[in-house]
C-alpha positions as CSV (number, residue, x, y, z in Angstrom):
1,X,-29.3,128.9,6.1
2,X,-32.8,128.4,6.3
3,X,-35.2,131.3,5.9
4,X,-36.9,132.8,9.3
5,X,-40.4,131.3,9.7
6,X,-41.1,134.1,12.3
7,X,-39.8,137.3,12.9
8,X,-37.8,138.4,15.7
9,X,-39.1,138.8,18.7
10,X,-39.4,142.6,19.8
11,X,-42.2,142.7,21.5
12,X,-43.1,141.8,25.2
13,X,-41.9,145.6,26.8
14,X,-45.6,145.6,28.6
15,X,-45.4,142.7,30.0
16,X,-41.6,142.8,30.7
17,X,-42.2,145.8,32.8
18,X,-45.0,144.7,34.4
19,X,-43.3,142.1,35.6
20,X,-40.1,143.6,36.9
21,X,-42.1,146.0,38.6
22,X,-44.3,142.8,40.6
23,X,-41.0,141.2,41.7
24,X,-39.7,144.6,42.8
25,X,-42.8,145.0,45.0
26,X,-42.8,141.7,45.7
27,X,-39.5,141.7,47.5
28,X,-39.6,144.9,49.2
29,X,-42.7,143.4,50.8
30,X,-40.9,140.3,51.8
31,X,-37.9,142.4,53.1
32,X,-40.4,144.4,55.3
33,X,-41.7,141.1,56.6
34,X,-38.2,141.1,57.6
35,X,-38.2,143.9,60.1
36,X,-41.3,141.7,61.9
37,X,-40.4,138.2,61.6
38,X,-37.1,137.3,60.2
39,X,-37.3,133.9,60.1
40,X,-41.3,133.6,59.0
41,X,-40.0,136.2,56.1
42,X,-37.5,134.0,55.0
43,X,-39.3,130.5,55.3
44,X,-41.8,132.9,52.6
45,X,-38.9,133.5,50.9
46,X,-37.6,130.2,50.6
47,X,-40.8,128.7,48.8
48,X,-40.7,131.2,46.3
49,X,-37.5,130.7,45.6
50,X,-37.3,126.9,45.1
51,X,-40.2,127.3,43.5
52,X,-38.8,129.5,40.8
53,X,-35.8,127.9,40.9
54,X,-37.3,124.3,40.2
55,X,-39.0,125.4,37.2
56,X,-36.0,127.2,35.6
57,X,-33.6,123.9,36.5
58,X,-36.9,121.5,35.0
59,X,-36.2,123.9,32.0
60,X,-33.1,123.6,31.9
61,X,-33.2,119.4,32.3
62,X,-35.6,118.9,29.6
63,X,-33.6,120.9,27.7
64,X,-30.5,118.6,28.3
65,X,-32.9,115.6,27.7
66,X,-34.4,116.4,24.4
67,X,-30.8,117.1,23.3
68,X,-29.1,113.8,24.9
69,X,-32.0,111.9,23.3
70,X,-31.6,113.9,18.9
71,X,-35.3,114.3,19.3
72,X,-36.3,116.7,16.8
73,X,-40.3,117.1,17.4
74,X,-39.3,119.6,20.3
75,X,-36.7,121.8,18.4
76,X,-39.9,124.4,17.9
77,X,-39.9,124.4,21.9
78,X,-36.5,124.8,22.5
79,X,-35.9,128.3,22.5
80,X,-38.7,128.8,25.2
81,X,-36.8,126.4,27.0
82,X,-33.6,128.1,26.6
83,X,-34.6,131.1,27.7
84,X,-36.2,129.8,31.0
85,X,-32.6,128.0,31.8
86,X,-30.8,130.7,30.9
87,X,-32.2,132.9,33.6
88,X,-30.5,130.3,36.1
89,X,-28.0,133.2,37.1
90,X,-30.3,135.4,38.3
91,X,-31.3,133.0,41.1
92,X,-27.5,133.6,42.3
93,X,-28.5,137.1,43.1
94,X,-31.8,135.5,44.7
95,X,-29.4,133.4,46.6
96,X,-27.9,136.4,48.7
97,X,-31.2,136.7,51.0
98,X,-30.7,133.2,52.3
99,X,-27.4,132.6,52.5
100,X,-26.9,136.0,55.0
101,X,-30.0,134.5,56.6
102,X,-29.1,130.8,56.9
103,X,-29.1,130.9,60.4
104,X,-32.7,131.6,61.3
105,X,-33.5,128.4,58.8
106,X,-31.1,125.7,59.3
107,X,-30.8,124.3,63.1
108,X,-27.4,123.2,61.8
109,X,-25.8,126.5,61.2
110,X,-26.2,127.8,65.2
111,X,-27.5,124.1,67.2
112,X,-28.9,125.3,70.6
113,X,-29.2,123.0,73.6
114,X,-33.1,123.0,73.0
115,X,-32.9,120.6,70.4
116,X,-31.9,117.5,72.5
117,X,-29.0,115.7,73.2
118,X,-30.0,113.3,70.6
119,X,-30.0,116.0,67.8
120,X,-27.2,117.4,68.8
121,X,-25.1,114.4,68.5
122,X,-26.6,114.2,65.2
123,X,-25.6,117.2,64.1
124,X,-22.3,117.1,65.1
125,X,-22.0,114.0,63.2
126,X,-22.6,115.6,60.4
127,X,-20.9,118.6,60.9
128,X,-18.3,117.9,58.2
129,X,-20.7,118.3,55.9
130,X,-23.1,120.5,57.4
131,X,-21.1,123.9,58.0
132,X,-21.2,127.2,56.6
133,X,-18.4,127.3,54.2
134,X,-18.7,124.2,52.5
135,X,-22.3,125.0,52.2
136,X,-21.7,128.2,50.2
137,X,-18.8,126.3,48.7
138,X,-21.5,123.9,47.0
139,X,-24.1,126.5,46.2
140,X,-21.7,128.5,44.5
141,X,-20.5,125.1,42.4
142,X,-24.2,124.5,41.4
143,X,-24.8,128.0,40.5
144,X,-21.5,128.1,38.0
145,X,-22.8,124.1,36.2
146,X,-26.4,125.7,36.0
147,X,-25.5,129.0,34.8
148,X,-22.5,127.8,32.5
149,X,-24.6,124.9,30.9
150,X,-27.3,127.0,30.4
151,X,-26.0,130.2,28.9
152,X,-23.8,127.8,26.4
153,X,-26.9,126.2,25.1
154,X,-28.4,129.4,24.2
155,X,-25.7,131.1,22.9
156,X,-25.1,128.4,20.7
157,X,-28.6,127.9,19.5
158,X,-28.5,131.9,18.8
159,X,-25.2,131.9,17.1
160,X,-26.6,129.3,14.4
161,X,-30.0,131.7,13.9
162,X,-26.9,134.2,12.3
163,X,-24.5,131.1,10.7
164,X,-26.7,128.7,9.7
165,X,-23.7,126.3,10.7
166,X,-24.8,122.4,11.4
167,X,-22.1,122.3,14.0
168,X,-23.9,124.3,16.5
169,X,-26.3,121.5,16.7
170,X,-23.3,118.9,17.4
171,X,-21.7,120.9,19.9
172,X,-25.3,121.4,21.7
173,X,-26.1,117.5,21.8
174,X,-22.8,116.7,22.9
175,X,-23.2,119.3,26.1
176,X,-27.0,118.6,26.3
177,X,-25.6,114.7,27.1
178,X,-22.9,115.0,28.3
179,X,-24.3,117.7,31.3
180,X,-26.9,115.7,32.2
181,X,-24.8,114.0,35.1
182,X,-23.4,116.9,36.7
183,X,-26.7,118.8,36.2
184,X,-28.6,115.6,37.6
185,X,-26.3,115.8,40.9
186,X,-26.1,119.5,41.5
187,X,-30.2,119.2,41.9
188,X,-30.1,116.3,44.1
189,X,-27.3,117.9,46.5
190,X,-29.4,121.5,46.3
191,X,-32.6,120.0,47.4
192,X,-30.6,118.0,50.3
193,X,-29.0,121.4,51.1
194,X,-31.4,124.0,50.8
195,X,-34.3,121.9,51.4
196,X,-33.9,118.7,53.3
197,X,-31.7,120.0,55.9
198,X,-34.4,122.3,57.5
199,X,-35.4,119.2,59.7
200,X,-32.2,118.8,62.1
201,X,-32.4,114.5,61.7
202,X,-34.7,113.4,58.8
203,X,-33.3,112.3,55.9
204,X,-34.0,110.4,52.9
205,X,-32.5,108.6,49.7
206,X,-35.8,109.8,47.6
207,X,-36.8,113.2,48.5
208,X,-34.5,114.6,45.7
209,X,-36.0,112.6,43.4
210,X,-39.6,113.5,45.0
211,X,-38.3,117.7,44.1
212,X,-37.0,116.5,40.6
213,X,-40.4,114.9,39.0
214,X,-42.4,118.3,40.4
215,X,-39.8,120.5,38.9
216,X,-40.5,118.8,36.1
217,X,-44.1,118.5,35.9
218,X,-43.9,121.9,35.8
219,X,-41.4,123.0,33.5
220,X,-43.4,121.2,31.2
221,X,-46.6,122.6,32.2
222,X,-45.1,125.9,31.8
223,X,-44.1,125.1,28.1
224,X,-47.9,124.2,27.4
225,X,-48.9,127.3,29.1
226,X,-46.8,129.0,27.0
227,X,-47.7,127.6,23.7
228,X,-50.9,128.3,24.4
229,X,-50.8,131.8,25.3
230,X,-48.9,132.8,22.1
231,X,-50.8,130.4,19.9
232,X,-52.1,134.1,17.8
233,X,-49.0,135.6,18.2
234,X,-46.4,135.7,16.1
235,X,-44.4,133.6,18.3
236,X,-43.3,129.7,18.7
237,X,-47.4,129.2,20.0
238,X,-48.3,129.8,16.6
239,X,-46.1,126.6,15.0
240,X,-47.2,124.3,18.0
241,X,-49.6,121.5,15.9
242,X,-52.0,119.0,18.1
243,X,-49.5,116.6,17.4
244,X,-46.9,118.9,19.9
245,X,-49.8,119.1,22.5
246,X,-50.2,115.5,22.4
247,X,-46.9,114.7,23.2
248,X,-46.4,117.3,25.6
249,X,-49.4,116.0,27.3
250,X,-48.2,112.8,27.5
251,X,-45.1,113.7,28.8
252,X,-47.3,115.7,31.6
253,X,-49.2,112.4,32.2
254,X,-46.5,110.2,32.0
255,X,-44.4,112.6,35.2
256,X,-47.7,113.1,37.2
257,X,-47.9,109.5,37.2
258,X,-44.0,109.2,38.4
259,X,-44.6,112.2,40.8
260,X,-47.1,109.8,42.4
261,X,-44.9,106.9,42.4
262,X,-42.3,108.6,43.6
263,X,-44.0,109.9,46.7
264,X,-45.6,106.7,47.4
265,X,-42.6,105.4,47.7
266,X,-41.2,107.4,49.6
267,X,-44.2,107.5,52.2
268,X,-44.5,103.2,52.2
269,X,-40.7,102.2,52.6
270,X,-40.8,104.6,55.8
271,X,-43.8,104.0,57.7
272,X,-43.3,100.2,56.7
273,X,-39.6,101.4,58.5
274,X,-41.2,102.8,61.4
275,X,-38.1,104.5,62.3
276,X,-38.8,107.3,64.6
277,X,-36.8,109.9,63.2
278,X,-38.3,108.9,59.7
279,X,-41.7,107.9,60.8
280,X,-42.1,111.7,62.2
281,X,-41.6,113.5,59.5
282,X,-44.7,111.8,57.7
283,X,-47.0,112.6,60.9
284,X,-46.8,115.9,61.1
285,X,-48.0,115.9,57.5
286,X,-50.4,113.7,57.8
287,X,-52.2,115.0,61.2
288,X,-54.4,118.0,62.0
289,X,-54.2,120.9,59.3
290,X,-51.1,119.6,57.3
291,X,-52.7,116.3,57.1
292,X,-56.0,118.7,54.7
293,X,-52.8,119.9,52.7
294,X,-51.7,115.8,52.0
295,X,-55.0,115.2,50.7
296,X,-55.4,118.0,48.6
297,X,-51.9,117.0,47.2
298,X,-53.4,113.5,46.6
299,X,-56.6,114.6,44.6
300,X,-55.1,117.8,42.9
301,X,-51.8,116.3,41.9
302,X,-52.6,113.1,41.0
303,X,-55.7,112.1,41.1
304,X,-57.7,114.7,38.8
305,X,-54.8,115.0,36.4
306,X,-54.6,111.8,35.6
307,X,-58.0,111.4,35.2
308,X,-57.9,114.2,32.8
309,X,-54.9,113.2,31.2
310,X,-55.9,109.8,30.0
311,X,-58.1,111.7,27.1
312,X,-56.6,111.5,23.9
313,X,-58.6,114.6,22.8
314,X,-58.1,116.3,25.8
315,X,-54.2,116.2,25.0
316,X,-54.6,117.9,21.6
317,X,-56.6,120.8,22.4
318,X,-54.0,123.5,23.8
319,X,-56.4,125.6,25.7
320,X,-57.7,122.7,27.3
321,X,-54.5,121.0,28.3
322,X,-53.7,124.5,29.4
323,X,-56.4,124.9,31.8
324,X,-54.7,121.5,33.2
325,X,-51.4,122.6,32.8
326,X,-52.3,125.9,35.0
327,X,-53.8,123.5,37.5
328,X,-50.3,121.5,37.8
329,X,-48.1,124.5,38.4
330,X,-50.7,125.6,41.3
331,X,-50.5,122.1,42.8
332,X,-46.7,122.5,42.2
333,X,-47.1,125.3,44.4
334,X,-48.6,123.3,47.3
335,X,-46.2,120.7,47.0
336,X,-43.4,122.8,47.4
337,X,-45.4,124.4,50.8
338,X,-45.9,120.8,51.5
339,X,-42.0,120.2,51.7
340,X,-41.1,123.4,53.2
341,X,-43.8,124.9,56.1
342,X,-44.3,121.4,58.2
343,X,-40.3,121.4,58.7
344,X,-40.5,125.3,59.6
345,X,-43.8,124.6,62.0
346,X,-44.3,121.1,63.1
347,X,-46.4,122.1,66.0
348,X,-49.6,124.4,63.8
349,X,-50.7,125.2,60.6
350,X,-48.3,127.7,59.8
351,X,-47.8,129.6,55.8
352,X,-46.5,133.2,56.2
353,X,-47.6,135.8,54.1
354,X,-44.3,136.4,52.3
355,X,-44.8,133.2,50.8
356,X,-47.0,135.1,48.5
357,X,-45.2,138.4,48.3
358,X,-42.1,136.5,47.6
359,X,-43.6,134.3,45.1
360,X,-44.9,137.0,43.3
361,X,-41.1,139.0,43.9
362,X,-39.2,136.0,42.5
363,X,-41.5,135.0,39.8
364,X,-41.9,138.7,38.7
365,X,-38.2,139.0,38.5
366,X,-37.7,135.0,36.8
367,X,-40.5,136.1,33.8
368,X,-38.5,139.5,32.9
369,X,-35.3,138.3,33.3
370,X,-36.8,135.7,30.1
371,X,-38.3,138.1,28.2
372,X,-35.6,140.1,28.1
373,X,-33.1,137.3,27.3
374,X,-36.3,136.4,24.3
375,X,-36.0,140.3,22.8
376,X,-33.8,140.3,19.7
377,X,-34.2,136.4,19.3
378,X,-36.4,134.4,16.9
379,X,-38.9,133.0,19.3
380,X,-37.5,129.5,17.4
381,X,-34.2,128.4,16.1
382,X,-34.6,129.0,12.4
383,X,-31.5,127.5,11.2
384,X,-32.2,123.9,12.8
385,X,-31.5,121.5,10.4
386,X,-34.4,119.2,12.3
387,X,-36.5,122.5,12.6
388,X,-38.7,121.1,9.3
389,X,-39.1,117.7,11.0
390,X,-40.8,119.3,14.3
391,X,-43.4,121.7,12.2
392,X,-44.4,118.3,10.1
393,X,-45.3,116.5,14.0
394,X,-49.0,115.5,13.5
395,X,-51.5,114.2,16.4
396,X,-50.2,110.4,16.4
């Protein structure tokens, strides 16, 4: 077994505390929201949620990746990533607000006669798919692959810190691989379920790929964060070379740049369409104040990153890429509002303040929920037999 190159981590009860009590305050906030506007509290409660949600599953898919692919210049960032996946089960918990609340979301849970005869006839088109038990039915099936996948690949990566036995490392590629298909659907159908189907007609072929490539932007913005942050700590930070920045920042790069595509996409094949029911979910964000939000999307998610992002040195200086990193997950943040509010209120400029308060409550509960799964742990697998490869990764 090889020796620990860091201690255990023990640390972190501050901030573990600190952030349990932020996402307790954070939801009792949102749940007094409530008690004055039901449905504004939980369109607040939804962004925070997929927010979270997206960066724990982009966690959890990277994860899955570097193991499908035997990479070994990530094994010092795996057990960051591990921990972020493994908190997937607490988002079942999360999950309770919205699906007692589904109603005041989703026009097809209760359709009323103000929606048109067209919509309606829509609706009930779809209404073998679209009804309440089957919807739960699915959420439930994508809660047990995220949280089964997830908790297997840490315990497994923990079990070989105490055995030292190179079979762990089989048995985590093989699931890494062969999960990446199941884990690959249950995101696409949760982002049509819990995402897509607030507009009563629009639909699209792309838009879970659209969710995917932010989730993943920032799940890996969140592992340079991170590494940056603990970079004089005695945890994983401290191992990270330039040569791991580099390649985290072009990974960054290269999904900002597919983010872009993807949404371009997305936006030309539909207004080249010109399809009404298609065509109308693009004005709304395109027009009066949403229209401000589409631009700043534009600038601050593509535009300024990849500008940044074509530096060489830039991408080898962690507090640097940081900054940029930090600038992602906020533009993350108004991509997911993006998705989300316009659907919720077509007609004005409309974010309720429980976004915030339920961002905070979520995100509070998400970053203790890891630290606590990190306590006892070595911030890196130790017994990796590729561990020695990833500490030797120099800048290219």
């Amino acid at each position: 077994m090889t020796s620990p190159v860091l201690p255990r981590f023990e640390g972190g009860q501050r901030a573990l505390g600190i952030s349990a009590v932020l996402g307790v305050l954070g939801l009792a906030a949102t749940a007094i929201g409530a008690f004055l506007d039901v449905r504004q509290a939980l369109a607040g409660y939804l962004f925070g949620f997929t927010y979270w949600l997206g960066l724990c599953l982009g966690a959890l898919l990277l994860l899955a990746t570097f193991h499908a692919s035997k990479a070994r210049w990530p094994v010092v960032l795996r057990r960051a990533l591990e921990v972020c996946a493994a908190t997937a089960p607490l988002f079942l918990v999360l999950f309770v607000p919205l699906a007692l609340g589904m109603r005041h979301l989703y026009p097809w849970v209760s359709p009323s006669a103000d929606l048109g005869e067209h919509t309606l006839h829509v609706l009930e088109h779809r209404r073998l798919y679209n009804n309440v038990p089957f919807f739960l039915v699915r959420a439930a099936l994508y809660f047990v692959t995220w949280g089964l996948v997830s908790h297997l690949l840490h315990r497994w990566s923990v079990r070989q810190d105490a055995t030292g036995d190179v079979r762990w490392t089989l048995w985590q590629r093989r699931l890494g691989g062969g999960s990446l298909p199941a884990l690959g659907l249950t995101f696409s159908f949760m982002t049509l379920d819990w995402m897509m189907s607030l507009e009563a007609t629009w639909q699209s072929t792309v838009y879970a790929v659209h969710v995917f490539s932010g989730a993943f932007v920032g799940a890996l913005a969140l592992m340079i964060i991170a590494g940056a942050a603990t970079r004089d700590t005695q945890h994983f930070g401290s191992l990270l070379s330039p040569g791991h920045y580099h390649r985290l920042g072009t990974l960054l790069f290269a999904f900002v740049c597919f983010w872009a595509y993807i949404a371009y996409s997305q936006f030309m094949l539909m207004w080249i369409a010109a399809l009404p029911e298609e065509v109308g979910w693009y004005r709304v964000r395109l027009e009066d104040g949403w229209g401000a939000l589409s631009l700043v999307l534009v600038l601050g998610h593509f535009v300024i990153p990849f500008a940044l992002l074509l530096s060489r040195e830039l991408k080898s200086r962690p507090r640097v890429l940081g900054a940029v990193a930090l600038w992602l997950l906020a533009m993350h943040a108004v991509d997911v509002a993006w998705l989300l509010f316009p659907s919720l209120s077509p007609e004005r400029v409309s974010i309720p303040w429980t976004a915030l308060t339920a961002w905070l409550g979520v995100g509070g509960l998400s970053v203790a929920a890891a630290l606590w799964l990190a306590r006892g742990s070595y911030p890196v697998p130790v017994a990796d037999p590729y561990l020695v490869h990833s500490l030797q990764v120099r800048p290219p």
